[in-house]
Every structure is written in structure tokens, then in C-alpha cells.
N, C-alpha and C positions, 0 to 999 in steps of 0.2 A: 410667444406670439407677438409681443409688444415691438421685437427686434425686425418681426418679416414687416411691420408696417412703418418700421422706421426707414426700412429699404425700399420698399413702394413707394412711399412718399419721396425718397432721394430721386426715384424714376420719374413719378408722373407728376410730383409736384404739387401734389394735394393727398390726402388723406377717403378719397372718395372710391374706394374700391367697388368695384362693382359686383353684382350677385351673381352673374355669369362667371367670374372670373376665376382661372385656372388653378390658381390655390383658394379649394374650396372651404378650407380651414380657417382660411384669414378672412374670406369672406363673413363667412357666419360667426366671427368669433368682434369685427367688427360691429355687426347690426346686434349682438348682442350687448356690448358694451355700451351702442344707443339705449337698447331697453331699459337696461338697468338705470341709465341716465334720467330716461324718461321717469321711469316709478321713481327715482330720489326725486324729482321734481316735482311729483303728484303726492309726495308725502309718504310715498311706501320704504317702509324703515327694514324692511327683512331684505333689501337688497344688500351686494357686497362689493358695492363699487365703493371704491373709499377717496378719502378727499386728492391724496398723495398721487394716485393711478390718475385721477380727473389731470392733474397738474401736468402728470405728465403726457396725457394724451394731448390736453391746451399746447406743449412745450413742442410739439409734431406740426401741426394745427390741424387739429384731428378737428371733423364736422359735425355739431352734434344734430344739426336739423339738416339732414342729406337731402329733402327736395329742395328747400330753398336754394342750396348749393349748387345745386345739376342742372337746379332751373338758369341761373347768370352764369357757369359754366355756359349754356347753351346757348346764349343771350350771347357771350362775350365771342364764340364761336361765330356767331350766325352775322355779327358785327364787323369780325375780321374779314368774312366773307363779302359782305356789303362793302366794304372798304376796298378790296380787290377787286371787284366785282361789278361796283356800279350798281347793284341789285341785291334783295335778300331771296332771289329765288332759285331754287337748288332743287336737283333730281333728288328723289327717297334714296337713291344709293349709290352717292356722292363716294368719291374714293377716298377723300381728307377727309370727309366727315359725315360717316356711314350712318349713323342715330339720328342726325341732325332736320333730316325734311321730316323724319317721322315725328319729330318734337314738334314741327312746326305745324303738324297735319293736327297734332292734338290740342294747339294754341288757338288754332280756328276754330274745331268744336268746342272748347272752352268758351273761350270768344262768343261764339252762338249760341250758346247756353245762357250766356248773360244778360244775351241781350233780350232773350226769351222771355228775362225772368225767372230763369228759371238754378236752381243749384251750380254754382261753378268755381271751383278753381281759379278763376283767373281773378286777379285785382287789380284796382284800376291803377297800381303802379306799375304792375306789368304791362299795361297796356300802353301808358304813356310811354316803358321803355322800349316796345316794340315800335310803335309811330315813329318816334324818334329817330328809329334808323330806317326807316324808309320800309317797314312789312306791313305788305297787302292782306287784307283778311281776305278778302276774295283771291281764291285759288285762282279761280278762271283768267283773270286781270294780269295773276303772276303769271303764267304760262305766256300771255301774251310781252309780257315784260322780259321772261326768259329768251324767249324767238329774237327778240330786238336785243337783246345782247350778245347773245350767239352772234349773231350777224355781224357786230360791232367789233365783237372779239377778232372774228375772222378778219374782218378789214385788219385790225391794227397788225396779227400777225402775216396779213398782205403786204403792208406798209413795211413793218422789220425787213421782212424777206426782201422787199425789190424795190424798197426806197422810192415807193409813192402808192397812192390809192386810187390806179386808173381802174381796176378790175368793177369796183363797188363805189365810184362815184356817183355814178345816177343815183342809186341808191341814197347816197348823203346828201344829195342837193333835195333829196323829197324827201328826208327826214329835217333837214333845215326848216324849210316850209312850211312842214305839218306841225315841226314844235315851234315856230314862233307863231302861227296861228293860233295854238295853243295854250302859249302863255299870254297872250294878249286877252283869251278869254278870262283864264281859269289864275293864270297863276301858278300851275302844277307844281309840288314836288318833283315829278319825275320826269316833265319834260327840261326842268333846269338842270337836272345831273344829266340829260343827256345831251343837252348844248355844252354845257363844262365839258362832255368825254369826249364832242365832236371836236371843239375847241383845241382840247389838249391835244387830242389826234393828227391836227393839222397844225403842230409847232413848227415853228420856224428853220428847216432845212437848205441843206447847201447844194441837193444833187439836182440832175436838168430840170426838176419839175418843182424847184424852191420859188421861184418867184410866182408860180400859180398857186400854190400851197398858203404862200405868205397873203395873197391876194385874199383866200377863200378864207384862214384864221381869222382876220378883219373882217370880213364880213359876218362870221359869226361871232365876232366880239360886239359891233356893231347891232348884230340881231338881240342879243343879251344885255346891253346898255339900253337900247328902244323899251325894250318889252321886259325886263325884269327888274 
């Protein structure tokens, strides 16, 4: 068995087989060899994990605390996406990353739970590494923050296509607007990554609508030099 997870591990690049997964054998034979990990650790001696198998599961880099692992597995995901993205918010069934809104759905009741007072999972280092990359605990907020990227998204693959953004200009000139009003108040996170998307969206181009392009980049360098 030791050989099928040396081969998983070649594929997926961790040792974190999942309990759904198609070979039901290696599944269960991995959370077993957690167990037994777990009782050597709690001092139970009738276990048959022996030192030599430890080593060699170390030598894979076999997980022996599998939430901790799945939890910045998911972190490291949810990151990538924010980095593409502009945003950490995602439909429940995302095509690259099908688990990953339902993680996120459980990070807010966590989340809520603590703020309660009441039992929870979450710690405040995961909380600081969620902030960091820019996650909303209010769902509601992210919905709103998905809509405005869709829309963004769509301009830029506007711009690819026809080599300018006449279609969804109004549109940009009243999100310019509303985010330097914005950060004049608040200061936001999120209205400064969306001057940066506005900003990069209107780089410097050579085709008939470059010199108005280049006019409006500066202006929104301009809005971000004032107010940020």
C-alpha cells in the first residue's frame, strides 16, 4: 500500500488523499496510519506503527494532522484565485476549484461562531491569513464584490477582443468616481485593488483609441496618487 501512495503523491503532490477517493483501500489504510500515529502520540504502546514506517512515510511527506493541511491547501487555493481574480469570491461550484466556496461558506460560520463566543474552529491566525488576502466575512458584500468583477472581467475580455473599452466606458468613468470618493473616506482595501485593475486595464496602447486610453491611465494614476 505504501507503493500506491508513493504514486499519488507523484500525481497530486501531497500525501492528502481524500476519503471520497477512488481507491478506497488507500484511502482507509492512510487515515489509519494517522490513528495509529495519533495513539503513539497519546502514549498507547499496543499500536504497530513503528519508527522505521514513520520515516518512511516522513520521506513521501506524508501529513500527519490532515485538517491543518487542507485547511492552507485551501488558503493557498483561495489565494491563487484572489491573485487572478482581484477578489476571493467564487461560486460553490467553481470549475477549478469545486470544494473551495463550500470551505469558504464554513470559514464564515466558523468565523460567527467566534465571534459569538461561542465553540469554534477557527483561530485568530487563520483569520489574520484570511484578511490578508482580501476575504469578506460577509457573504452578502462578496456577492456584491463578485458582480463588480464579472463586469470588469468582461470589459478586459472586451478590450482583448476589439482593442479598446468603448462598449463599458460609462460604466468606468462611474466606477472611477465612486472609488475615489471612496477612498477619500474610508481608505478601503477594495476600492484600491480596483483603481490598480482599472489602472492596469487602461495601459498604454498603440491602436486609434491610444491616446484617449493613455489620457484616462493618468487620470486614474492621478486619482490614486490624490487619495491613496
Amino acid at each position: 500500500m505504501f507503493q500506491e501512495l508513493q504514486s499519488y503523491q507523484k500525481i497530486h503532490n501531497d500525501c492528502l488523499v481524500p476519503p471520497y477517493y477512488e481507491n478506497q483501500n488507500l484511502a482507509s489504510w492512510v487515515t489509519y496510519q494517522r490513528r495509529k500515529y495519533k495513539d503513539l502520540q497519546n502514549g498507547i504502546s499496543t499500536t504497530d506503527l513503528t519508527q522505521e514506517q514513520i520515516l518512511l512515510l516522513n520521506g513521501v511527506g506524508f501529513t500527519w494532522h490532515v485538517n491543518d493541511a487542507a485547511w492552507r491547501r485551501y488558503l493557498e487555493d483561495l489565494k491563487t484565485h484572489a491573485e487572478e481574480y482581484g477578489c476571493c469570491a467564487l461560486p460553490l461550484n467553481h470549475k477549478r476549484y469545486p470544494r473551495l466556496g463550500f470551505w469558504m461558506k464554513e470559514q464564515r460560520y466558523q468565523y460567527s461562531l467566534q465571534m459569538q463566543n461561542m465553540p469554534s474552529r477557527m483561530t485568530n491566525e487563520q483569520i489574520n491569513a484570511l484578511e490578508s488576502i482580501g476575504f469578506m466575512w460577509d457573504g452578502r458584500v462578496e456577492l456584491l464584490e463578485t458582480t463588480w468583477w464579472n463586469r470588469f472581467h468582461k470589459l478586459r475580455r472586451h478590450k482583448d477582443e476589439f482593442g479598446d473599452c468603448e462598449a463599458l466606458r460609462c460604466w468606468v468613468d462611474t466606477q472611477v468616481k465612486k472609488y475615489r470618493r471612496m477612498n477619500r473616506r474610508m481608505g478601503c482595501l477594495s476600492s484600491r485593488q480596483k483603481l490598480k485593475a482599472l489602472e492596469c486595464m487602461y495601459a498604454p496602447s498603440i491602436d486609434s483609441y491610444g491616446m484617449e486610453e493613455n489620457k484616462r491611465k493618468y487620470e486614474i494614476m492621478s486619482i490614486r496618487t490624490a487619495d491613496l
